[in-house]
C-alpha positions in Angstrom: 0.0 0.0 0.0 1.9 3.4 -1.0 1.3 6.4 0.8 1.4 8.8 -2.2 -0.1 12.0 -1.8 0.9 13.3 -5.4 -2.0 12.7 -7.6 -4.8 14.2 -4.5 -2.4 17.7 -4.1 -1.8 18.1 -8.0 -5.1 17.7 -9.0 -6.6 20.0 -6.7 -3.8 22.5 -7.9 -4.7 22.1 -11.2 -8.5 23.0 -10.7 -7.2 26.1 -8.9 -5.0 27.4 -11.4 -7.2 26.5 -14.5 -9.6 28.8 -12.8 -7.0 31.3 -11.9 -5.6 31.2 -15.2 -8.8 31.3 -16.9 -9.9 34.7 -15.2 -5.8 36.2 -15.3 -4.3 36.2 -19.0 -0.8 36.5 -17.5 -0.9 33.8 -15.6 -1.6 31.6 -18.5 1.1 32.9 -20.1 3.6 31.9 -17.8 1.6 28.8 -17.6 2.0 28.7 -21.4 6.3 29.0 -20.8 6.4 27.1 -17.8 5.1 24.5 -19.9 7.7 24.2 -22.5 10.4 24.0 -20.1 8.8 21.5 -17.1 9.5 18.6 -18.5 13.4 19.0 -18.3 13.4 21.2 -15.4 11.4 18.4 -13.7 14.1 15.9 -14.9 16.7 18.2 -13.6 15.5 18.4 -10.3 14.4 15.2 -9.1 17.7 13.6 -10.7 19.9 15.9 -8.9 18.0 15.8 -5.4 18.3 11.8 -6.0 22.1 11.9 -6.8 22.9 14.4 -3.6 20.9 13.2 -1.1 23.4 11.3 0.4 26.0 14.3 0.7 23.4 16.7 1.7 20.8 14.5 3.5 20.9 16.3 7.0 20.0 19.2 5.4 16.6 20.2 7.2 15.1 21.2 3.7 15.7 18.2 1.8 14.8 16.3 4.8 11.3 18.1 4.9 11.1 17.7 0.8 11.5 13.8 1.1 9.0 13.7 4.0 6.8 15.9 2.0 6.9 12.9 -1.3 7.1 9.7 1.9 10.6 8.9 1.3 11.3 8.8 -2.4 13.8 11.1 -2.2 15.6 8.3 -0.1 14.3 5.5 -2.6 15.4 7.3 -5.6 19.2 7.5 -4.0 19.4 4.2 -2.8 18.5 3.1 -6.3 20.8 5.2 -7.8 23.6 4.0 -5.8 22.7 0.2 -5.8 22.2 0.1 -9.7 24.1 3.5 -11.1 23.2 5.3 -13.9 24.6 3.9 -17.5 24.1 5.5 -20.9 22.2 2.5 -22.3 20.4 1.6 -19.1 19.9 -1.8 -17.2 17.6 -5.3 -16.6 16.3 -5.1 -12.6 13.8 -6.9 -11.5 11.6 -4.5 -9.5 10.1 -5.2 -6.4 7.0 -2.8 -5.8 5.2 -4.9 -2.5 6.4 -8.0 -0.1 6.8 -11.3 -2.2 5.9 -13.7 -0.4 6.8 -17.3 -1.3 7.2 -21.0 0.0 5.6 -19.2 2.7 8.4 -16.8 3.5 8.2 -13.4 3.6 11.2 -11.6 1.7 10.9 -7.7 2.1 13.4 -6.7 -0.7 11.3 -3.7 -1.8 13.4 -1.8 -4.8 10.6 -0.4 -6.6 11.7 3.5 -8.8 8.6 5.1 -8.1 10.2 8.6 -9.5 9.0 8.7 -13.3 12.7 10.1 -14.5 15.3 8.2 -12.2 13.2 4.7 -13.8 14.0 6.4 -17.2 17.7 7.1 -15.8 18.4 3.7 -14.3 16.5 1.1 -16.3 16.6 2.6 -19.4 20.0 4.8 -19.3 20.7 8.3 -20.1 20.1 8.3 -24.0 16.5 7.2 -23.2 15.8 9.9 -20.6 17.2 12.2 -23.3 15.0 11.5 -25.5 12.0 10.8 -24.0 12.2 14.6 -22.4 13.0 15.6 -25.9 9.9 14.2 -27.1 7.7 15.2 -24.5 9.4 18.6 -24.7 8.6 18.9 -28.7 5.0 17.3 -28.0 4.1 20.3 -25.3 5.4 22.6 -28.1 3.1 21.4 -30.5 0.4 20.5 -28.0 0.6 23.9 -26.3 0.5 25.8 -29.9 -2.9 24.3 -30.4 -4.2 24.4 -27.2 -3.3 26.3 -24.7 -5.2 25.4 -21.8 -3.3 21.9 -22.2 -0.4 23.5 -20.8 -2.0 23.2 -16.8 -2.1 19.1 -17.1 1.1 19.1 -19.3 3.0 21.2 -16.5 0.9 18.8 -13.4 2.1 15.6 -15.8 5.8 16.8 -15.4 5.9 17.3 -11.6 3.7 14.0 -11.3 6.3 12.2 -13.1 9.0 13.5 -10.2 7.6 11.7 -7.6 4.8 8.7 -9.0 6.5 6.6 -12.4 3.1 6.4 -14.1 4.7 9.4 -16.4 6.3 6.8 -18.7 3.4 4.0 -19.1 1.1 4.5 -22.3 -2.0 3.9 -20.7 -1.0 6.8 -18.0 0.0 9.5 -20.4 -1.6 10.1 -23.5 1.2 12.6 -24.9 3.1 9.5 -25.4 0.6 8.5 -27.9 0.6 12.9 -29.4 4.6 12.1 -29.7 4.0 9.4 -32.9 2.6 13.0 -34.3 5.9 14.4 -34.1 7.0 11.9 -37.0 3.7 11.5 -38.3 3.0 14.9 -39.6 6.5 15.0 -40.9 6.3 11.9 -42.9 2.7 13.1 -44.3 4.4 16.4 -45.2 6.9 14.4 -47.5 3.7 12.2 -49.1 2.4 15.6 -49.9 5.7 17.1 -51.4 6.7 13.7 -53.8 2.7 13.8 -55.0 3.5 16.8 -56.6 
């Protein structure tokens, strides 16, 4: 049973500032730029709070930020230093709850529940490259044609910090708006070579 607050705070955020931005045209524009840049910022952050927790863990305000997310803070170091980060990534076998067999109870919990530092660890660098690449060209094209996307495509990125439904199709349809990204420009050359 997780103890994730994430999805209950972000969601209530959102409603708030969809109708904050929806009455303040300012605020959506910052919305609007915020949302071009979350989904490496995002990355940034929760990748380098992972990797320096363990030099600056008794500092009282990462200490309150990993109570604040129940500890993944803590879960995303350890995994970082059990597995490493390689370019190309790694096979583990995640453990997400108690496995209990031949009626013995083995508590070898490992489970990535940050989004990014799954990317970085399972699937290496490259992959975490270019999956904020392609989420990052996706909002651009998403946010171009409409706006008021840019609230759950900014709440998406700072969901992905902390819960690792961010990179699971039936989670996140932008995964499914990032075939467009090739699409269009594959229908643009149909187009071209028919004339």
């Amino acid at each position: 049973m997780t103890n994730t607050k994430n999805p209950f705070i972000l969601t209530i955020f959102a409603i708030i500032l969809t109708r904050i931005s929806n009455k303040m045209m300012f605020v959506r524009n910052i919305i609007n730029k915020l949302a071009l840049i979350s989904f490496p910022l995002c990355s940034f952050i929760v990748v380098w709070l992972s990797v320096e927790y363990t030099k600056f863990g008794n500092n009282p305000v990462l200490v309150y930020i990993n109570n604040l997310v129940t500890g993944r803070v803590a879960l995303s170091n350890q995994a970082i230093l059990e597995y490493g980060i390689h370019f190309w990534g790694q096979k583990i076998e995640m453990v997400g709850t108690p496995d209990i067999s031949n009626s013995i109870l083995k508590l070898n919990y490992n489970y990535i529940d940050s989004s990014f530092i799954q990317c970085v660890v399972l699937y290496g660098c490259f992959f975490l490259f270019l999956f904020i690449l392609g989420m990052t060209l996706t909002g651009i094209k998403t946010i171009n044609k409409n706006p008021s996307l840019s609230i759950i495509f900014v709440v998406m990125a700072l969901h992905g910090m902390w819960d690792s439904q961010l990179i699971y199709l039936w989670y996140n349809p932008f995964l499914l708006l990032m075939g467009t990204l090739f699409a269009e420009k594959k229908e643009k050359q149909l187009i071209i070579n028919k004339d």
